[in-house]
Steps between C-alpha positions, in 0.01 A plus 500: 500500500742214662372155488636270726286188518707174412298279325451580140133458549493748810681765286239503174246514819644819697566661136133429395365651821759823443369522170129497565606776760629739158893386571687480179884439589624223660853356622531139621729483798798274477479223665738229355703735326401513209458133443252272366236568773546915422450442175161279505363809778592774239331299241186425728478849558566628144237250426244672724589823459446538136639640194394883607738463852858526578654189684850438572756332737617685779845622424773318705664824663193600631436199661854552633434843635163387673687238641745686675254741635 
């Protein structure tokens, strides 16, 4: 599941709510790419998602490709 929300806070929030819901992959959109603020969202949402769950950065030529589109 993509998590967009820019506030660090706001990410750990939509990836709690996913995760209540049985979701246990995540990727943090880029938004700052792949600076300081991407970094504190993927650890706010590594932090919520737990140990058992899969988060990770979205991968710069993807965000390419769904840019163009």
């Amino acid at each position: 599941m993509k998590i967009t929300a820019k506030r660090p806070a706001d990410v750990a929030h939509e990836v709690e709510i996913l995760k209540r819901a049985g979701q246990r992959a995540f990727v943090v959109s880029r938004i700052d790419q792949g600076g300081m603020l991407d970094r504190e969202r993927l650890g706010a949402a590594r932090y919520a998602a737990g140990i058992q769950s899969t988060v990770e950065l979205e991968d710069e030529t993807l965000a390419a490709v769904a840019a163009a589109r």
